[in-house]
ROTORRO-213148 format. One record per residue (C-alpha): residue in one letter; chain; x, z, y. Coordinates in Angstrom, 3 decimals, decimal comma. Example, Ala and Ser with C-alpha at 12.3 -4.5 7.8 and 13.67 -1.06 7.14 Angstrom:
+--------+--------+----------+----------+----------+
: residu : chaine :        u :        w :        v :
+--------+--------+----------+----------+----------+
:      A :      A :   12,300 :    7,800 :   -4,500 :
:      S :      A :   13,670 :    7,140 :   -1,060 :
+--------+--------+----------+----------+----------+
//
This chain:
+--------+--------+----------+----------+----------+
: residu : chaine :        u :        w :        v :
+--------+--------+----------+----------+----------+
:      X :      A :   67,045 :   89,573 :   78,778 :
:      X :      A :   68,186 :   92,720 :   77,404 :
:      X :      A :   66,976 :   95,965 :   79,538 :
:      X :      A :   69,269 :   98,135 :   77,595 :
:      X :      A :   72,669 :   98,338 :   78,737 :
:      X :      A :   75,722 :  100,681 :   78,430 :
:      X :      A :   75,989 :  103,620 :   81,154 :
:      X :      A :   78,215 :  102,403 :   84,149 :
:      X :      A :   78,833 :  104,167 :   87,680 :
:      X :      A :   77,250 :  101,757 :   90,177 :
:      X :      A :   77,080 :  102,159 :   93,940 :
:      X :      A :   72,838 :  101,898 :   94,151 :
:      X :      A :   70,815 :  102,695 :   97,326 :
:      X :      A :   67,502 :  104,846 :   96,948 :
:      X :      A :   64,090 :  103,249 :   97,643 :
:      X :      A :   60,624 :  104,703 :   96,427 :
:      X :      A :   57,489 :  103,043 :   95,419 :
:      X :      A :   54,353 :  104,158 :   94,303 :
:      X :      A :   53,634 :  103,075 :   90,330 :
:      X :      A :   50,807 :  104,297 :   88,213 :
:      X :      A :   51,306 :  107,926 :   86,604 :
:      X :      A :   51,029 :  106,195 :   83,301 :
:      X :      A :   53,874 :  103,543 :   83,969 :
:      X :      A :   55,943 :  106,517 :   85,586 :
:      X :      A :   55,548 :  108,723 :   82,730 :
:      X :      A :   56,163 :  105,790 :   80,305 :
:      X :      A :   59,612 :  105,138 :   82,323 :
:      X :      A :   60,816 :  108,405 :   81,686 :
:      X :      A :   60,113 :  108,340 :   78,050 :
:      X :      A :   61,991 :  104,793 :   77,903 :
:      X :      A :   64,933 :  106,434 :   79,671 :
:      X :      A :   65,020 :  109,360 :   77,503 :
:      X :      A :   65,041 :  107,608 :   73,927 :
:      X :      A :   67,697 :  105,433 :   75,807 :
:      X :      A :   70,082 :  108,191 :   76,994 :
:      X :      A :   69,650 :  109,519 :   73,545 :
:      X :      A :   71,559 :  106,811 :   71,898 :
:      X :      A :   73,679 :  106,706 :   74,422 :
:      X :      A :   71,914 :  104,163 :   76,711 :
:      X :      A :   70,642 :  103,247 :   79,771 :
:      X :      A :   67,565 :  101,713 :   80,752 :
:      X :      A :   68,034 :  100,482 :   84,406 :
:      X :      A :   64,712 :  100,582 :   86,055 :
:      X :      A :   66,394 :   99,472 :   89,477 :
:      X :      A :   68,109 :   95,975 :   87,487 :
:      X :      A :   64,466 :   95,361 :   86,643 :
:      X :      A :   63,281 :   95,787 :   89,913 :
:      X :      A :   66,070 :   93,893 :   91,600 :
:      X :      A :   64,967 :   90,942 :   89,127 :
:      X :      A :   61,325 :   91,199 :   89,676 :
:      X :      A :   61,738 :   91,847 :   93,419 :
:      X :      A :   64,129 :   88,938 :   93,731 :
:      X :      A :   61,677 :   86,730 :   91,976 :
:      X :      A :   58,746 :   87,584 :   93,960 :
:      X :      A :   60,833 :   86,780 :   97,246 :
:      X :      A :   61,363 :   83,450 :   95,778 :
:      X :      A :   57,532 :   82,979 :   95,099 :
:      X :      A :   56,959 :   83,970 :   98,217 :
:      X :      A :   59,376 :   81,434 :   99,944 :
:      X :      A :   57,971 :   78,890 :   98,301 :
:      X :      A :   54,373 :   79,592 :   99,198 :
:      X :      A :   55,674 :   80,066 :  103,069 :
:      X :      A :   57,435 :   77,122 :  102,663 :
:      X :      A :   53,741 :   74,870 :  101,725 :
:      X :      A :   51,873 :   76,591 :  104,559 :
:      X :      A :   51,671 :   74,288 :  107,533 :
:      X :      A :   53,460 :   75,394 :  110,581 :
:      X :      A :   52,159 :   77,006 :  113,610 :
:      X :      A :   52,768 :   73,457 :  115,308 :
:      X :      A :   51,343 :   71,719 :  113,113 :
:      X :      A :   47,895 :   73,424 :  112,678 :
:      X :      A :   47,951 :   72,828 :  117,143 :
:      X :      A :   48,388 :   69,727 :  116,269 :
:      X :      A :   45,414 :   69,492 :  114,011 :
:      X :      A :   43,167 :   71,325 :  116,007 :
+--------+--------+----------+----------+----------+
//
């Protein structure tokens, strides 16, 4: 998976998280040896992956749990 991509325009909405100041500051150092060849690193792409993996996780482990029915059932 390549995390370096050309610059493009993309319509994006803005969401904020909280991230360790060492990850933050490392971020910006990634993004700035990126735009100086002429790059982009796209830290909401890797988000949107992670994020959209975790949901998926997350189904999944919903999706095992017995329902609300069935634990009346059981008790």
């Amino acid at each position: 998976m390549a995390f370096l991509k050309p610059k493009a325009a993309n319509k994006t909405k803005t969401i904020s998280v909280r991230v360790p100041i060492d990850l933050a500051e490392e971020l910006d150092d990634i993004k700035r040896h990126a735009d100086e060849h002429g790059l982009a690193f796209d830290v909401a792409d890797v988000v949107e992956r992670a994020l959209t993996q975790a949901a998926r996780s997350a189904r999944s482990e919903l999706a095992a749990l017995p329902t609300k029915q069935q634990n009346a059932l059981a008790a």
